[in-house]
Backbone as CSV, one residue per row, in Angstrom:
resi,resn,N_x,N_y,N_z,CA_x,CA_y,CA_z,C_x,C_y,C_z
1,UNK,92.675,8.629,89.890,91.388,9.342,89.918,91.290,10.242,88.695
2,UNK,90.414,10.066,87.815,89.611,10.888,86.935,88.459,12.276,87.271
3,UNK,88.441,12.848,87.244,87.574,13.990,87.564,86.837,15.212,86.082
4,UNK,85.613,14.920,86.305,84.726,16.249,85.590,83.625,16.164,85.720
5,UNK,82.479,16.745,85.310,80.844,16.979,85.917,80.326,17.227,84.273
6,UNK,79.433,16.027,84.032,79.059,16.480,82.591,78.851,17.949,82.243
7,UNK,77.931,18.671,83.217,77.840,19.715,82.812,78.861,20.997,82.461
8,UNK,79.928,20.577,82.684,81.094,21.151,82.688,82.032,21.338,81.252
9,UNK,82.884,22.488,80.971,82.956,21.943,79.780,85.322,21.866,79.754
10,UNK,85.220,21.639,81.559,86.504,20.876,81.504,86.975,19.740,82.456
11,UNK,87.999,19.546,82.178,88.197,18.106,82.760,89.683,17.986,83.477
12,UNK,89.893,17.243,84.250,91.000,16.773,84.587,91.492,15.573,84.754
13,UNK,92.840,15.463,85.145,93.724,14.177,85.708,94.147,13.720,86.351
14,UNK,94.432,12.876,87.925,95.133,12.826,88.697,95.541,11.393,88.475
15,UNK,96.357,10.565,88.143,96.261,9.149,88.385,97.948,8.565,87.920
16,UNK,98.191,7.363,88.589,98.921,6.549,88.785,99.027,5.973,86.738
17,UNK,99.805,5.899,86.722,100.058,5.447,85.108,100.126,3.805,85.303
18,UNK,99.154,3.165,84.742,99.290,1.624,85.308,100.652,0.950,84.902
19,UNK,101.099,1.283,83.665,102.373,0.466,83.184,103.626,0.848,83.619
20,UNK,103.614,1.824,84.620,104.666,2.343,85.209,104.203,3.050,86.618
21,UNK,104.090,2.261,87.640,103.011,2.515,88.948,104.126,3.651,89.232
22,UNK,105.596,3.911,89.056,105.894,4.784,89.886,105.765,6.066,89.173
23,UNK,105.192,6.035,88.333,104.908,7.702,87.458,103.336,8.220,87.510
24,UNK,103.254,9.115,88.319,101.853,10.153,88.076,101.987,10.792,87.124
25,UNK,100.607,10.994,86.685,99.996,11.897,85.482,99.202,12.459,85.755
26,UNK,99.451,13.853,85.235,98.351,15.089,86.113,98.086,15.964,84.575
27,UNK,96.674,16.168,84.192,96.566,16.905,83.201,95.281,17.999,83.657
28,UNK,95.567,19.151,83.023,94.104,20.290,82.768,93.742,19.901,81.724
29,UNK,92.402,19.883,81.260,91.409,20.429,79.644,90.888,21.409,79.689
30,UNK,91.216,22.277,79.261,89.854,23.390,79.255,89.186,23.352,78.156
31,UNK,87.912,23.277,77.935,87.106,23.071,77.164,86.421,23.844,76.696
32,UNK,86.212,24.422,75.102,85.531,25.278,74.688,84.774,25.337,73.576
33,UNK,83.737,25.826,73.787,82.572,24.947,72.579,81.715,23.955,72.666
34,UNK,81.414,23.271,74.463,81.326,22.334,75.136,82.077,21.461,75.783
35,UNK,81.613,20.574,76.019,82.863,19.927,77.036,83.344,18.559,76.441
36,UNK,82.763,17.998,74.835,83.125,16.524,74.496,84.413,16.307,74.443
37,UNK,85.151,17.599,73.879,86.754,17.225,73.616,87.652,17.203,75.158
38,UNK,86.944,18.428,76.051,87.606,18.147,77.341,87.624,16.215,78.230
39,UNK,85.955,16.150,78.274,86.102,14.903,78.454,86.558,13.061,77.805
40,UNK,86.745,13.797,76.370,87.292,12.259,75.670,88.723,12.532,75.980
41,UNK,89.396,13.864,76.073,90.896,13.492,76.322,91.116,12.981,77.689
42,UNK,90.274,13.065,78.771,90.506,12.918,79.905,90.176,11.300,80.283
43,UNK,89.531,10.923,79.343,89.439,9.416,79.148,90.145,8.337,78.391
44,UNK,91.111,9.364,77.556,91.714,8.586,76.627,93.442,8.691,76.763
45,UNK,93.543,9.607,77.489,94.993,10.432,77.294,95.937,9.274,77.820
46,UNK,95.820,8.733,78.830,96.992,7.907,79.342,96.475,6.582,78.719
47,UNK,95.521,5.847,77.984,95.872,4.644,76.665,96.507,5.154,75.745
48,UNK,96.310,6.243,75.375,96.888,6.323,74.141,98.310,6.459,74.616
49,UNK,98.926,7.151,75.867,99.947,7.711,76.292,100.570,5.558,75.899
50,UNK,100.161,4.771,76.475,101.003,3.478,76.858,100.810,2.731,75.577
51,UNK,99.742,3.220,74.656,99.805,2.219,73.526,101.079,2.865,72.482
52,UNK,101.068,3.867,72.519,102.792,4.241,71.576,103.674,3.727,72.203
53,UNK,104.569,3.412,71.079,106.048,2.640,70.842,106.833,2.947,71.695
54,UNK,106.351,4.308,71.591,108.122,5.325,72.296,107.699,4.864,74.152
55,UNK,106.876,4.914,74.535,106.402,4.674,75.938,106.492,2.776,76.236
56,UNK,106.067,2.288,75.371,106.711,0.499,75.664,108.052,0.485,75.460
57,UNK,108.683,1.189,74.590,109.819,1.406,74.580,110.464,1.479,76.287
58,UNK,109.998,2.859,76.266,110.441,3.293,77.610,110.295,2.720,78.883
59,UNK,109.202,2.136,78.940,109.045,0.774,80.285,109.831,-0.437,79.958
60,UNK,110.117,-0.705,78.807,111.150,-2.062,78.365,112.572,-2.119,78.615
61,UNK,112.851,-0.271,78.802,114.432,-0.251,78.775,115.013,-0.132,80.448
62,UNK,113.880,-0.029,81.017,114.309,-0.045,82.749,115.166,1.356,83.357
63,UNK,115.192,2.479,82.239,115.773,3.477,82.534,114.709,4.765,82.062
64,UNK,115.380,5.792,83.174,114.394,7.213,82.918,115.021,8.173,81.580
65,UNK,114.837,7.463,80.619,114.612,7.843,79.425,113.961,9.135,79.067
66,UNK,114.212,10.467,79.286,112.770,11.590,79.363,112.983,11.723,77.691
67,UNK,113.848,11.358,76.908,113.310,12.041,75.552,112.189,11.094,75.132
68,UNK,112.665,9.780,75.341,111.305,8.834,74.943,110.159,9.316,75.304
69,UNK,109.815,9.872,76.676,108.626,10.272,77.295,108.209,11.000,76.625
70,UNK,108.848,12.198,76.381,108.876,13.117,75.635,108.118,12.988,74.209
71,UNK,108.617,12.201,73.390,108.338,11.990,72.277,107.063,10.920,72.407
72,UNK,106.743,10.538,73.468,105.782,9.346,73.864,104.135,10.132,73.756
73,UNK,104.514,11.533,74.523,103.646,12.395,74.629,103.165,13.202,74.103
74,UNK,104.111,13.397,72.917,103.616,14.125,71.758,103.130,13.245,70.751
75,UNK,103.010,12.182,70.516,102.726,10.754,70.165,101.002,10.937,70.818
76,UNK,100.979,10.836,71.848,99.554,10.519,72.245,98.434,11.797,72.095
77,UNK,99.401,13.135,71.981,98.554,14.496,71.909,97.974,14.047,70.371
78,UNK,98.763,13.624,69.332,98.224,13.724,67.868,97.645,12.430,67.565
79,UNK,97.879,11.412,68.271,96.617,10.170,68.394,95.468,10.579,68.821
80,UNK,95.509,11.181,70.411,94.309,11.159,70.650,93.665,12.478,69.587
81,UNK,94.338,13.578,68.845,93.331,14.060,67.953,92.538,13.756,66.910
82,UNK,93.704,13.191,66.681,93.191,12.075,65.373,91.578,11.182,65.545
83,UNK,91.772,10.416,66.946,90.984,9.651,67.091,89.508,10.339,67.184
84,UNK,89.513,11.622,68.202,88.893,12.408,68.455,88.020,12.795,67.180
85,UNK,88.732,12.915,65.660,87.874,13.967,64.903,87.384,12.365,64.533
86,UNK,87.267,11.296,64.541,86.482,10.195,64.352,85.411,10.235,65.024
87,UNK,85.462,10.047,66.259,84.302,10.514,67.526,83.552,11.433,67.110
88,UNK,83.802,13.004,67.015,83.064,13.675,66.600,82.271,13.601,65.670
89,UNK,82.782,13.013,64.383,82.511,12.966,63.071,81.238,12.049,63.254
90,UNK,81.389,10.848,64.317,79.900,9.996,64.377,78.763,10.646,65.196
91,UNK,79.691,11.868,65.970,78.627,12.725,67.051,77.927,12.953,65.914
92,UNK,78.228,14.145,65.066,77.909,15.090,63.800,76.530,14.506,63.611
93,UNK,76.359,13.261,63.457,75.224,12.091,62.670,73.671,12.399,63.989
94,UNK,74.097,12.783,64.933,73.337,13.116,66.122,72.198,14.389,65.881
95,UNK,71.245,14.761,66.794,71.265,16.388,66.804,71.625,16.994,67.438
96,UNK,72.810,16.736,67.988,73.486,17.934,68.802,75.158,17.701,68.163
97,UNK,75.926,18.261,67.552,77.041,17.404,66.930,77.714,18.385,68.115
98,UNK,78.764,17.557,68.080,80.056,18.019,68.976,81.084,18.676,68.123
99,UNK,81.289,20.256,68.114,82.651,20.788,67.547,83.421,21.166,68.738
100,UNK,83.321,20.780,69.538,84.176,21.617,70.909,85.935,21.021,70.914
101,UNK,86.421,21.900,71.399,88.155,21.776,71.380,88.413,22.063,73.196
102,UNK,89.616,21.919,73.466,90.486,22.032,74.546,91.780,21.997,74.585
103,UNK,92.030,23.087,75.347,93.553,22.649,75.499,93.406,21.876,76.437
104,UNK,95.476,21.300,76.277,95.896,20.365,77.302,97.292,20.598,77.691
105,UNK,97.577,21.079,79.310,98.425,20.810,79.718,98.602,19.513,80.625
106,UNK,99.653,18.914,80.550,99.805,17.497,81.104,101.285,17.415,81.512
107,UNK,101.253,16.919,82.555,102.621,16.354,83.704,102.683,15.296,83.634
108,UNK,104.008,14.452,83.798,104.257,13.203,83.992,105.632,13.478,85.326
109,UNK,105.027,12.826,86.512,106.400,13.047,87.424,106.837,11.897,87.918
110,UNK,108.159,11.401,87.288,108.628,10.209,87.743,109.579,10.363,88.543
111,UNK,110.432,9.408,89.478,111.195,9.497,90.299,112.272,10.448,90.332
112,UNK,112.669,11.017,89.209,114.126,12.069,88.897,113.485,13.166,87.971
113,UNK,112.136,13.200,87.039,112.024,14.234,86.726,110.621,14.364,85.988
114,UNK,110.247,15.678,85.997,109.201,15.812,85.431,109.245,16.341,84.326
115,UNK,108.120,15.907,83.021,108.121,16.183,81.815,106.596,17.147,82.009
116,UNK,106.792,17.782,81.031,105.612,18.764,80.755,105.282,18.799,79.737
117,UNK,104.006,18.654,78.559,103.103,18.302,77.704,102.135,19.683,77.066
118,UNK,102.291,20.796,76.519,101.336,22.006,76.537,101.184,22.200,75.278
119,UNK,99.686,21.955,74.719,99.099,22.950,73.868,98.348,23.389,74.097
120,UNK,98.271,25.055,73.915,97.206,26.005,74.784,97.415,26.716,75.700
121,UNK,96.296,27.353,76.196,97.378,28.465,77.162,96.749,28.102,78.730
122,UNK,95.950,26.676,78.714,96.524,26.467,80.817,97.793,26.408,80.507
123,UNK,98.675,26.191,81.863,99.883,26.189,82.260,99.924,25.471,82.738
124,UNK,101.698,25.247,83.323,101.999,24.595,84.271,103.387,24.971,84.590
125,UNK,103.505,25.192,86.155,104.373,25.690,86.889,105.397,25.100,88.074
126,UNK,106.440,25.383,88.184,107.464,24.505,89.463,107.758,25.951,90.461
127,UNK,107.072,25.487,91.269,107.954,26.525,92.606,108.693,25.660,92.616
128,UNK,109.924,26.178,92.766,110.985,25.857,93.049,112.302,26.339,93.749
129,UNK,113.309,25.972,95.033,114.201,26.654,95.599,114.207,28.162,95.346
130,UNK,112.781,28.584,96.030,112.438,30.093,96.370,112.300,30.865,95.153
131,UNK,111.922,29.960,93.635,112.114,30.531,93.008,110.485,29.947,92.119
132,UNK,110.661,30.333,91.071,109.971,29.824,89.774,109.992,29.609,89.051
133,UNK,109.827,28.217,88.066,110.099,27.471,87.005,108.672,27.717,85.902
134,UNK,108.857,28.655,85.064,107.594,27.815,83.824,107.739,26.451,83.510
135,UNK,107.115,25.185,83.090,106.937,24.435,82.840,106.474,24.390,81.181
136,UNK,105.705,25.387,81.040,104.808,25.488,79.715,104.630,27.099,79.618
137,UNK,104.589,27.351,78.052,104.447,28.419,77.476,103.308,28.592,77.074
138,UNK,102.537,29.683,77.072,100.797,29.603,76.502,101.009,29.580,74.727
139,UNK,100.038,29.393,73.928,100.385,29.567,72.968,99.102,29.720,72.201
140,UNK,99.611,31.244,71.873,98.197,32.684,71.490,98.327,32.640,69.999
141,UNK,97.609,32.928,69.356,97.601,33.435,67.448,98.883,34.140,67.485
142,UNK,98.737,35.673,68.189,99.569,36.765,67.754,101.230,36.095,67.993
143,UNK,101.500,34.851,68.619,103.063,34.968,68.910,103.225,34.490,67.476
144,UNK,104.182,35.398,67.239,105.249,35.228,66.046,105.281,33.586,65.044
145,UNK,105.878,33.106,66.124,105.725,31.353,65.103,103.931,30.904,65.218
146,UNK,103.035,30.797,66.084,102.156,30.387,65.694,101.339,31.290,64.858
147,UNK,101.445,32.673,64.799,101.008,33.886,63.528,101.593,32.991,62.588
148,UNK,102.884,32.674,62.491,103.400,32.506,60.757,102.576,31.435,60.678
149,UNK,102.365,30.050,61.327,101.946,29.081,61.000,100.363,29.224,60.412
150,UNK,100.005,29.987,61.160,98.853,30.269,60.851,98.365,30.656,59.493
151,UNK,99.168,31.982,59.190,98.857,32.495,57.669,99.496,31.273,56.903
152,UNK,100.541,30.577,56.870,100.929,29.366,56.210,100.005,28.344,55.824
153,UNK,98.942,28.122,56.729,97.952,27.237,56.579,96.464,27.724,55.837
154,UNK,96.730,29.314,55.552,95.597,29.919,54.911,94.806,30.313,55.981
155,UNK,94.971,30.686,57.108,93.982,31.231,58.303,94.806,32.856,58.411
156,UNK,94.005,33.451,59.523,93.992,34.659,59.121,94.013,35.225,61.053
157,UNK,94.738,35.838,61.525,95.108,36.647,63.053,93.797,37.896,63.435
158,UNK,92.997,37.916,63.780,92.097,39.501,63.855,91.780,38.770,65.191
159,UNK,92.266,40.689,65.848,91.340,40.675,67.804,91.898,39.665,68.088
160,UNK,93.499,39.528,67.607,94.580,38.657,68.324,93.491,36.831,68.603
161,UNK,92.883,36.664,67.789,92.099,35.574,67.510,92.780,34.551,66.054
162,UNK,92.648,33.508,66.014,92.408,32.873,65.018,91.198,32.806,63.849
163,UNK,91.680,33.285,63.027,90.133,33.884,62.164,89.058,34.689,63.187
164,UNK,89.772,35.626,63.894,88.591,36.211,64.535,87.679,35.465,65.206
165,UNK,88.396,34.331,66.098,87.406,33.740,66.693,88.137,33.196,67.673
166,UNK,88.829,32.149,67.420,89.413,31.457,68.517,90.894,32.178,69.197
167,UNK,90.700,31.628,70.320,91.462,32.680,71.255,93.133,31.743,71.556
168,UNK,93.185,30.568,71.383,94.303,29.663,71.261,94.509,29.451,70.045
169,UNK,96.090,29.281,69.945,96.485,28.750,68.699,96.414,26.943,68.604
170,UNK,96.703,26.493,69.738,97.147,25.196,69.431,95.822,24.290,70.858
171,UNK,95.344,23.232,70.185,94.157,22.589,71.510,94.099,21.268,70.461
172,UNK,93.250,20.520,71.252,92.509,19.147,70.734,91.605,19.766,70.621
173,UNK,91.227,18.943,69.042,89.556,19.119,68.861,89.372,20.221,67.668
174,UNK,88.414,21.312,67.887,88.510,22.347,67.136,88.948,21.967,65.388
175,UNK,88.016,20.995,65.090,88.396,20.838,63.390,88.041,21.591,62.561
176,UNK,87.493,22.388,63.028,87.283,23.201,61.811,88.389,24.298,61.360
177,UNK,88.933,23.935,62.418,90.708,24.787,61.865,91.564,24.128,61.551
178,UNK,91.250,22.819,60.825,91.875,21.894,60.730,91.970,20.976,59.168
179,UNK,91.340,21.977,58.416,90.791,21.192,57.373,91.812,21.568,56.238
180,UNK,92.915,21.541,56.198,93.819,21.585,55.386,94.107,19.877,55.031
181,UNK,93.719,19.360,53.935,94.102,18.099,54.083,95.514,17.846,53.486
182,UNK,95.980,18.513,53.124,97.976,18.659,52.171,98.845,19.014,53.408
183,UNK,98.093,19.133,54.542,99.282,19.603,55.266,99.331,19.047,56.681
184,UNK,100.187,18.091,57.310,99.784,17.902,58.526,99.319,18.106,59.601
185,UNK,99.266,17.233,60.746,98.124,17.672,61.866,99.204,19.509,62.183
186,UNK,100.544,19.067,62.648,101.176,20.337,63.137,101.477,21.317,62.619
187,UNK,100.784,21.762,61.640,101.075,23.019,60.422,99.550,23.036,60.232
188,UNK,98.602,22.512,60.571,97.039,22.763,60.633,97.139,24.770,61.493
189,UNK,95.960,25.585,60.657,95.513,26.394,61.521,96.101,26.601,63.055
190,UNK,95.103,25.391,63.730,95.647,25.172,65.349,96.134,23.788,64.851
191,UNK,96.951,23.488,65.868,98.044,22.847,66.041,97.626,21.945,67.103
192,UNK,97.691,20.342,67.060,97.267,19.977,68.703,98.954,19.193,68.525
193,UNK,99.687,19.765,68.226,101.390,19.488,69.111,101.719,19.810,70.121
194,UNK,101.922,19.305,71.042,102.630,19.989,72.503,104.094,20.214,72.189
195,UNK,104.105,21.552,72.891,106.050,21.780,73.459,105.982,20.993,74.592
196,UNK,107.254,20.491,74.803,107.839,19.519,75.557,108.843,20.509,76.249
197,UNK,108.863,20.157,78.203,109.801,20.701,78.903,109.774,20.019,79.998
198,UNK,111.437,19.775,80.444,111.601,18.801,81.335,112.345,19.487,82.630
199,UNK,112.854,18.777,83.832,112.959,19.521,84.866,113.613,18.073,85.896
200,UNK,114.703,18.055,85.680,115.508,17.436,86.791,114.735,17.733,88.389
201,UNK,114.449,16.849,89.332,113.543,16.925,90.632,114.575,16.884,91.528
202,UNK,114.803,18.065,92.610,115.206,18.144,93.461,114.480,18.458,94.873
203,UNK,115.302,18.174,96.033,114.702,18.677,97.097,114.395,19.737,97.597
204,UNK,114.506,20.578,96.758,114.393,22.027,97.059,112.959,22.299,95.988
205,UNK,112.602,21.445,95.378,111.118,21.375,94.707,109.798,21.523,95.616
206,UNK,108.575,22.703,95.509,108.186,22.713,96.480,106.694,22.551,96.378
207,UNK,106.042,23.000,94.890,104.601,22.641,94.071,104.853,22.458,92.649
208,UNK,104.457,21.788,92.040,103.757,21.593,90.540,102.608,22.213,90.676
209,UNK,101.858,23.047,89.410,100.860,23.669,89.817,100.356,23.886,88.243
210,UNK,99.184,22.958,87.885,98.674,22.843,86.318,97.011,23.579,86.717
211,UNK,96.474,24.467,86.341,95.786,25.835,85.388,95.644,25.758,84.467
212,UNK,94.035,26.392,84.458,93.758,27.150,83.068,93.543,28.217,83.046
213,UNK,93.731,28.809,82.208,93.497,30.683,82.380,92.420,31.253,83.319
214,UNK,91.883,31.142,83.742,90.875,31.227,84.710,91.857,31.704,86.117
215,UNK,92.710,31.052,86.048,93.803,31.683,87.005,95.000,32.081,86.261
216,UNK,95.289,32.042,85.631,96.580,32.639,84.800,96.295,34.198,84.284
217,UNK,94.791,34.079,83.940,94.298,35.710,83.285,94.398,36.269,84.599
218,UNK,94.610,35.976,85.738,94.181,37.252,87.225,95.816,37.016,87.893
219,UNK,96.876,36.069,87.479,97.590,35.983,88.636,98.972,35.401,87.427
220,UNK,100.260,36.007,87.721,101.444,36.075,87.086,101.958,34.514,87.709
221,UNK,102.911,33.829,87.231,103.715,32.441,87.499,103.788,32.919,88.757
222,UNK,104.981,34.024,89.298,105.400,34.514,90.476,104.267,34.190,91.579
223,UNK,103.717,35.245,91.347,102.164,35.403,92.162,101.211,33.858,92.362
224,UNK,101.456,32.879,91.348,100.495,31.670,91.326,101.525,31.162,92.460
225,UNK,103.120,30.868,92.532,103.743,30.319,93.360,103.488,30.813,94.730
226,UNK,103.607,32.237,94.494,103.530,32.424,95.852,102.472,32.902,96.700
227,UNK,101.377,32.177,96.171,100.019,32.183,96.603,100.019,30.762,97.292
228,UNK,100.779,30.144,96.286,100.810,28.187,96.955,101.750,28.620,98.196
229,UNK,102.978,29.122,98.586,103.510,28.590,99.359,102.993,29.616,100.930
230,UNK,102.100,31.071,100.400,101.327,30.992,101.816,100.679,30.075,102.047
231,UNK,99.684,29.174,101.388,98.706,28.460,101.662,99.552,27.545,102.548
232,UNK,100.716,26.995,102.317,101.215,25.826,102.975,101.673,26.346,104.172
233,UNK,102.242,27.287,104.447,103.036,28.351,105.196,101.461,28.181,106.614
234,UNK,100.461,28.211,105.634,99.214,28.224,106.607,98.545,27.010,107.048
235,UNK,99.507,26.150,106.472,98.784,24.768,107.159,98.289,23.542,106.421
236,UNK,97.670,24.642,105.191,96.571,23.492,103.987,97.227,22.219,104.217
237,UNK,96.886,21.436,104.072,97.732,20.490,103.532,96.532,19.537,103.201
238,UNK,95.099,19.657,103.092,94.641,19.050,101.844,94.566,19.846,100.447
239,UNK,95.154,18.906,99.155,95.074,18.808,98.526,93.522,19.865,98.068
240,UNK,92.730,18.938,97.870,91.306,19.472,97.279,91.000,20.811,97.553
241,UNK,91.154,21.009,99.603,90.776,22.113,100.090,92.183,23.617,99.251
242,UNK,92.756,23.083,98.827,94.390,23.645,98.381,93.828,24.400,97.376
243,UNK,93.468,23.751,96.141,92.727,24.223,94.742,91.714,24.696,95.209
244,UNK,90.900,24.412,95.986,89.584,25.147,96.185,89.975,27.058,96.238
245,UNK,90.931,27.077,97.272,91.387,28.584,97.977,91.859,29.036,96.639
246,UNK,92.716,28.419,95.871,93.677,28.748,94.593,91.923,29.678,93.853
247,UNK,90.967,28.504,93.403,90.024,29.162,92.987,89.627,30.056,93.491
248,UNK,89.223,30.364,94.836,88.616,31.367,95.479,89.318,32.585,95.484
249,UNK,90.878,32.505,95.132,91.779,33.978,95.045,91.012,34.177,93.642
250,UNK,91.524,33.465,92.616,91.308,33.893,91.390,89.556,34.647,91.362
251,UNK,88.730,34.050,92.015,87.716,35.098,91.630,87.276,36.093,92.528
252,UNK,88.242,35.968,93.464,88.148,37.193,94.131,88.692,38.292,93.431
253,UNK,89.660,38.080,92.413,90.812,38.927,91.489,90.043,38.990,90.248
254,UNK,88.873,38.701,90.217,87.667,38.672,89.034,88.119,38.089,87.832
């Protein structure tokens, strides 16, 4: 299942990976500037994920390979940007051109472990054996390596922004922070590279839990976990109705 509402300007993921039925893929977009970049990654993310090497690779070798994945997925974050500033570039020709960006956090959970996919600051989180796992790190102008990268590329940090404007360092989309042509996609302004983090699956595993700041700005990792495990503690056990409440704390917490 695919999910977003044109009018919307993010998107999500829930679905079965066809070339490997026993691996789900779960991604956030948050979308900003409109919603084209939220919704082409949400349409494109798992072809591009199976048309790289490193991922036929990885279904060919019959083993849970996570660096391949790994590298499979950072493979498809800088395809699908690539492809993306093509798309746009024929929007542009329109009268409404598309500059909009998104981050993307993205899960892959296969039988022994889950990989994690983040540029940008949704998240993604493991309750885990009474405890809590980050999955993904946000990633703001002001931190240290994406500041340096930044002035490296000729951009500039103000109001903890990217040129005084953008509020992420690293998303799909967003070319206009991108126009360094001497320097690659991952030393661009923003960056659409994901950090990669993986997580051996045990039985003591109790939610995965992928966000976009919308709940991360009102509620700490701790607090997001242990908001999930009253809910269960209380019964939820649909899914949909699950995220719905998740939303309804967060704007109750404004």
């Amino acid at each position: 299942m695919q999910g977003w509402r044109p009018e919307m300007e993010d998107a999500h993921i829930t679905a079965v990976i066809p070339t490997k039925p026993d691996h789900i893929f779960l991604a956030v977009f948050d979308g900003h500037g409109g919603g084209g970049a939220a919704v082409y990654a949400a349409s494109n993310m798992i072809p591009k994920l199976e048309e790289t090497q490193e991922w036929q690779q990885y279904v060919a070798g019959g083993v849970e390979n996570i660096e391949l994945v790994g590298e499979a997925m950072k493979k498809a974050f800088l395809n699908i940007d690539a492809e993306m500033r093509v798309h746009q570039e024929e929007t542009d020709k329109s009268a409404r051109p598309d500059t909009s960006g998104c981050t993307s956090v993205t899960a892959i959970i296969t039988p022994q472990w889950i990989i994690c996919a983040n540029a940008g600051d949704s998240r993604c989180i493991l309750a885990t054996n009474n405890d809590v796992v980050a999955m993904s790190e946000d990633h703001k102008p002001y931190d240290e390596a994406e500041k340096d990268r930044i002035l490296k590329a000729g951009g500039t940090v103000q109001y903890k922004r990217v040129d005084g404007d953008l509020a992420v360092s690293r998303a799909l989309g967003d070319f206009q922070y991108k126009q360094r042509g001497d320097l690659p996609a991952w030393e661009q302004r923003v960056s659409c590279l994901p950090d990669i983090t993986t997580h051996e699956r045990t039985a003591k595993d109790e939610v995965l839990l992928l966000a976009c700041d919308g709940l991360w700005d009102v509620m700490s990792n701790p607090e997001a976990a242990n908001q999930c495990r009253e809910l269960f503690a209380r019964g939820e056990g649909n899914m949909q109705l699950f995220c719905e409440e998740l939303c309804d704390i967060a704007l109750e917490k404004g």
